[in-house]
DRENTINU-598908 format. One record per residue (C-alpha): residue in one letter; x, y, z. Coordinates in steps of 0.02 Angstrom, whole numbers, plus 50000, padded with zeros to 5 digits. Each point is the difference from the previous one (the first is absolute). Example, Ala and Ser with C-alpha at 12.3 -4.5 7.8 and 13.67 -1.06 7.14 Angstrom:
<sites>
 rodo     X     Y     Z
    a 50615 49775 50390
    s 50069 50172 49967
</sites>
This chain:
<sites>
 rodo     X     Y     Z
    x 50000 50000 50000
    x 50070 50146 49966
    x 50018 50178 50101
    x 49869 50079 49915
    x 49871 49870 50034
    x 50061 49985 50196
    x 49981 50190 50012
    x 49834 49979 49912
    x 49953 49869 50129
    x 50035 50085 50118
    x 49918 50166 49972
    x 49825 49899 49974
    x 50027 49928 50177
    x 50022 50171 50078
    x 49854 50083 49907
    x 49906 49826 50063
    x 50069 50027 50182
    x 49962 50191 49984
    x 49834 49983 49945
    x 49952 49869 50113
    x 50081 50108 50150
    x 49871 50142 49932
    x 49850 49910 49995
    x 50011 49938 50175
    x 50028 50161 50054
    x 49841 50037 49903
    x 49924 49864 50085
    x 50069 50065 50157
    x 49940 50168 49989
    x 49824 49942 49925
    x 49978 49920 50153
    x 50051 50104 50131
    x 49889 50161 49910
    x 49858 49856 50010
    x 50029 49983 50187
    x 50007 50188 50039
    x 49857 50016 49886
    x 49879 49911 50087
    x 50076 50063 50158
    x 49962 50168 49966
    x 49805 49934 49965
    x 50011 49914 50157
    x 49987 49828 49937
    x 50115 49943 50119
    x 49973 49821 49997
    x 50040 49991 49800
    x 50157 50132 50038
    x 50063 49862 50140
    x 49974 49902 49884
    x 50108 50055 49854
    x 50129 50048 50122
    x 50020 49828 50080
    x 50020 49916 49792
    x 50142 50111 49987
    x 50185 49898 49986
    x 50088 49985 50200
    x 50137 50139 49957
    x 49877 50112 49946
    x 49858 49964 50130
    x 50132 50000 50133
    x 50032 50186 49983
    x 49944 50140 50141
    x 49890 50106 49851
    x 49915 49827 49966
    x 49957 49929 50174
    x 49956 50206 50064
    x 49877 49964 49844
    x 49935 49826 50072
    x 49986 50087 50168
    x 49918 50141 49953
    x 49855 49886 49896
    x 49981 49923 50178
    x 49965 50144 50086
    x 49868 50070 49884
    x 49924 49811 50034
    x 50010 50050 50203
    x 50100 49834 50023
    x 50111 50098 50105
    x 50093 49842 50051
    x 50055 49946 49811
    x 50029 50184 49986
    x 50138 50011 50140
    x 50066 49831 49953
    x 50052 50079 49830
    x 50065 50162 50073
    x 50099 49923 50127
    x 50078 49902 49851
    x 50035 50157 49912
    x 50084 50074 50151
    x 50109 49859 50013
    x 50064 50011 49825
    x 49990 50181 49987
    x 50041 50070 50157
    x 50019 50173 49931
    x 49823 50005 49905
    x 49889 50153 50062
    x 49855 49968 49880
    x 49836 49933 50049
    x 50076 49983 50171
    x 49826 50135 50044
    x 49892 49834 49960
    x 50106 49875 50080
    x 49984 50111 50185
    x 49800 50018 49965
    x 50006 49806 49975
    x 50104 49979 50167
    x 49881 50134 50071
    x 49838 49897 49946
    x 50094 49844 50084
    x 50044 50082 50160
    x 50197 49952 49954
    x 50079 50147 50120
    x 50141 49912 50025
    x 50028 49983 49822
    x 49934 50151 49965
    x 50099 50096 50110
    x 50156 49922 49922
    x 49951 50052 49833
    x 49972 50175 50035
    x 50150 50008 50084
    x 50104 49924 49866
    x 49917 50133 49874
    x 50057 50138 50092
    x 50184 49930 50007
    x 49961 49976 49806
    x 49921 50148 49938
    x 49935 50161 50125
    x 49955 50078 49813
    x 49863 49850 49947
    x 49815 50053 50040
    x 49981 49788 50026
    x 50135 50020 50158
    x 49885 50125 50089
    x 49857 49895 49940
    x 50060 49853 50099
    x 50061 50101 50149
    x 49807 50068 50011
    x 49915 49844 49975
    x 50120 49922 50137
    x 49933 50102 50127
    x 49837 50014 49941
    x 50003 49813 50046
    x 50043 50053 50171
    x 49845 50102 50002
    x 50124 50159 50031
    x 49897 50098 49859
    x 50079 50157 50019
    x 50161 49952 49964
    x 49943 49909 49858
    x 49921 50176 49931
    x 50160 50061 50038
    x 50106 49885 49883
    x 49853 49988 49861
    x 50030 50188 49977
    x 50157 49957 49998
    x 49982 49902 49859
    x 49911 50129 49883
    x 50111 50133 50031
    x 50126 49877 49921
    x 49906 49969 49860
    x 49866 50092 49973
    x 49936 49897 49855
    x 49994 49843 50102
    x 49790 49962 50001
    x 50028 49848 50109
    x 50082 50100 50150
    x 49841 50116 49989
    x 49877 49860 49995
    x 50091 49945 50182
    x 50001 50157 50069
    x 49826 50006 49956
    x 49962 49834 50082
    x 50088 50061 50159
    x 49908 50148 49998
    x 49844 49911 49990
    x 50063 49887 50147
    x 50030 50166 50131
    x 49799 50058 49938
    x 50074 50152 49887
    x 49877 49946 49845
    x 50064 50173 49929
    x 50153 49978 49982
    x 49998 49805 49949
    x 49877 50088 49862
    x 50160 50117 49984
    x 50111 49869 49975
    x 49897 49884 49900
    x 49948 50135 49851
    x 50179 50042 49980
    x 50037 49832 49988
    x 49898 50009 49849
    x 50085 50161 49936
    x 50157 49905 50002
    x 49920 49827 49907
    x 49806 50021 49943
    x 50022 49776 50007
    x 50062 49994 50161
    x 49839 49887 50069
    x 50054 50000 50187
    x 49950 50203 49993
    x 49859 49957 49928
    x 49949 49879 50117
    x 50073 50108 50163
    x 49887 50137 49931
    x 49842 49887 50021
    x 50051 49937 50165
    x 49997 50189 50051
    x 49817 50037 49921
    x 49963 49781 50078
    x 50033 50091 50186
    x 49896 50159 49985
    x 49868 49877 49930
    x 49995 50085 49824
    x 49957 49820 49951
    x 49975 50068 49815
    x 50167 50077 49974
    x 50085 49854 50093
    x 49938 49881 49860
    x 50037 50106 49847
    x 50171 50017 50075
    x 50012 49820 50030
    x 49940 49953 49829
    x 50144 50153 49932
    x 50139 49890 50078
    x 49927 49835 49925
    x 49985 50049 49848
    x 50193 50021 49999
    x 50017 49841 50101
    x 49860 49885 49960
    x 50081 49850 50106
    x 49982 50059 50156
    x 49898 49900 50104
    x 50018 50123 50156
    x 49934 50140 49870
    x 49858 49909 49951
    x 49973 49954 50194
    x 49995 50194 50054
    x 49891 50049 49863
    x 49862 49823 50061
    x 50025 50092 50184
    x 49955 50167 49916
    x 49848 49911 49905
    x 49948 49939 50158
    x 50007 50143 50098
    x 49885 50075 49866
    x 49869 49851 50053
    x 50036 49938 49832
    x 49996 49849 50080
    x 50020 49879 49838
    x 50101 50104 49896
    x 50142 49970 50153
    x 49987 49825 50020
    x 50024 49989 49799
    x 50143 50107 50016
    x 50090 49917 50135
    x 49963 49799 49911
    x 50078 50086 49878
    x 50169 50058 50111
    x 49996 49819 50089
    x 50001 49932 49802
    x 50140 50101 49962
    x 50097 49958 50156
    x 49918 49868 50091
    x 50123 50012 50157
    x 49962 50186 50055
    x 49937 49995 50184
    x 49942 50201 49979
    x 49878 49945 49862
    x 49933 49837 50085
    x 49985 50098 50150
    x 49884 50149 49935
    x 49883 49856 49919
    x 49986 49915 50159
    x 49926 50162 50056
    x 49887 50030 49877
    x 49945 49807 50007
    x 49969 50059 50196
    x 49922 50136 49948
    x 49874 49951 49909
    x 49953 49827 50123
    x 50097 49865 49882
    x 50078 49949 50131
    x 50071 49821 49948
    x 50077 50106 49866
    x 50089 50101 50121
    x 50045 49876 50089
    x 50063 49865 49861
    x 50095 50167 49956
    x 50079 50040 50170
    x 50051 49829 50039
    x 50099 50004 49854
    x 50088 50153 50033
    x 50033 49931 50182
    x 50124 49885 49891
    x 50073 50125 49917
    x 50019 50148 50129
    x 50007 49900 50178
    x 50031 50135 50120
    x 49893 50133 49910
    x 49867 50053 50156
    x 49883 50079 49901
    x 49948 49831 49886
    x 49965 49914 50175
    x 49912 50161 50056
    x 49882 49981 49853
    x 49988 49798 50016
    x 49947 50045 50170
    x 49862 50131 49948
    x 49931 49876 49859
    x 49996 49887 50148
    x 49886 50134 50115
    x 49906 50024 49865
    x 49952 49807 49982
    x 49977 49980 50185
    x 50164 49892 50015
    x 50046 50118 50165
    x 50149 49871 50047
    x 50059 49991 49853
    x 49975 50188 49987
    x 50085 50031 50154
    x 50153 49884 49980
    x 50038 50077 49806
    x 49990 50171 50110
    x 50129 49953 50138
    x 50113 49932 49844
    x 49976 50186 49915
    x 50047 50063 50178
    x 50133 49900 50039
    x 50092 50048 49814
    x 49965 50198 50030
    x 49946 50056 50178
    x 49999 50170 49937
    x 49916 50005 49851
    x 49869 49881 50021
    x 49924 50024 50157
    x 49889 50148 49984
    x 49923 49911 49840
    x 49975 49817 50107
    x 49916 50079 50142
    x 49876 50091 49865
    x 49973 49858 49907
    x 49982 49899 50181
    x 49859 50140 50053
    x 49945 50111 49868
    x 49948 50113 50139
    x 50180 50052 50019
    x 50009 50076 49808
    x 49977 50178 49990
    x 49953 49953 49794
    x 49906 49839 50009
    x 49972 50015 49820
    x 50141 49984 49944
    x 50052 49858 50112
    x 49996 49892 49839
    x 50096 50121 49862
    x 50142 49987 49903
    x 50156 50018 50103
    x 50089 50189 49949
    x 50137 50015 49912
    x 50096 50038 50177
    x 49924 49828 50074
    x 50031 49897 49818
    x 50187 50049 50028
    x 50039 49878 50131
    x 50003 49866 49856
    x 50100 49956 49909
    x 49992 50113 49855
    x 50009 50206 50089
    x 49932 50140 49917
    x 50201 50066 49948
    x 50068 49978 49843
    x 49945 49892 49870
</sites>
């Protein structure tokens, strides 16, 4: 063979090698703007999905798994969340980004420990990032030291100004400390910043949900689902809203359609229960209620409401024993509300001995009324 024909060999193999390098990074690329697509229309499930098809060395990256972590938390599975982010911290030490959603995943899962170390690794890392003073205010927002928090959420913003989620938190804290103004404050400029950002619109309704503007609370609520039309916690605010409205029907349709979407959300399960009570289906509620007693164990207020299905049926030991249990798991909290439900006589408001727990009461579960 001679050296033309090896050079001419050899030039075919490296246009072959070159053009198959170029069409998996085509591929590549196709599939990560796929993933980020569908992110971005908060199909998280089918973004998880195209991120965890993606070859080891490429999936195995901090951008990726943030990615991954960041489709969990839009899904509230705060735990697969912070499994994800604490991988990314371990490869990427250094990383700042989406660190804001990994502390409001920590925050959700009463982490401080490991919440505390975050935030105080960020501000080691970066005192410049909006997500350090993110983290530092969520930490002690955790430990129900709200000023602070305020403190260090400003912080944030004056940082970066253009940084919707550290309004949206200073919002929520706001709303926490009764200053509906200024979470309203907070909240709208959130929406200056990023007219998508669905946790404003959803802090906004919370704000009109608490002066019982039951009207604007929905539209709001509907505003942020239309952006994110997976949320199950959404859809369960806006079946509370419905309900409050005595559109009795309309919420329970709402909320089968919230458990449908995420069958394992104790908030939703828990605000049908109460309309089951409410309206005297009460083998419903309590079907419903013994299944969340599997699922959230130590929560008082699902044996408070066994217990007042129970005094409402005439079973007054079983009544009384689901009411010690509610006791014994929060002293504080529950005892007014047994000794009503014991002797109506004691309630100031015996009508509304049987409503729809607040948003204030609802945020002993699980799921709080903070950020989405």
């Amino acid at each position: 063979m001679g050296n033309h024909q090896v050079f001419q060999n050899i030039t075919q193999h490296t246009i072959h090698l070159q053009k198959q390098s170029a069409e998996g990074l085509m591929s590549l690329f196709r599939d990560l703007g796929t993933a980020y697509l569908h992110l971005s229309q908060f199909n998280c499930k089918k973004a998880i999905e195209c991120l965890e098809n993606l070859p080891p060395h490429q999936h195995d990256t901090g951008w990726v798994l943030s990615l991954i972590a960041k489709a969990y938390y839009y899904l509230n599975d705060y735990r697969s969340a912070i499994k994800y982010f604490a991988e990314v911290r371990e490869r990427e030490p250094h990383r700042t980004q989406l660190m804001e959603l990994y502390s409001t995943a920590l925050w959700h899962s009463q982490k401080e420990v490991a919440l505390s170390a975050l935030a105080q690794d960020l501000v080691r890392l970066d005192r410049h990032c909006a997500a350090t003073w993110c983290a530092t205010g969520n930490c002690f927002s955790l430990q129900k030291e709200h000023e602070t928090a305020i403190k260090f959420f400003h912080r944030a913003v004056q940082v970066d100004p253009n940084f919707a989620y550290a309004f949206t938190l200073l919002g929520h804290e706001y709303y926490t400390t009764e200053e509906m103004e200024k979470a309203m404050s907070c909240f709208r400029s959130a929406l200056r910043v990023d007219s998508r950002h669905y946790n404003a619109w959803y802090g906004i309704g919370t704000v009109y949900y608490k002066q019982e503007r039951y009207q604007l609370a929905e539209m709001h609520f509907k505003r942020a689902l239309a952006i994110n039309p997976q949320s199950a916690v959404l859809l369960c605010h806006i079946g509370v809203v419905q309900h409050a409205m005595n559109q009795t029907e309309k919420a329970l349709h709402t909320l089968n359609s919230a458990i449908a979407l995420d069958p394992k959300n104790p908030l939703t399960k828990f605000h049908r229960a109460s309309i089951y009570f409410n309206i005297d289906r009460h083998a419903d509620a309590l079907r419903e209620l013994e299944e969340l007693k599997e699922m959230v164990p130590k929560e008082s207020l699902v044996y408070f409401l066994i217990g007042k299905v129970h005094n409402k049926l005439g079973n007054t030991h079983l009544a009384l024993m689901h009411f010690s249990w509610a006791m014994d798991l929060d002293p504080k909290g529950a005892n007014s509300q047994i000794k009503e439900a014991i002797d109506p006589a004691v309630s100031r408001n015996q009508a509304e001995e049987a409503s729809t727990p607040t948003t204030s009461t609802v945020s002993t579960l699980p799921f709080t009324p903070g950020d989405l």
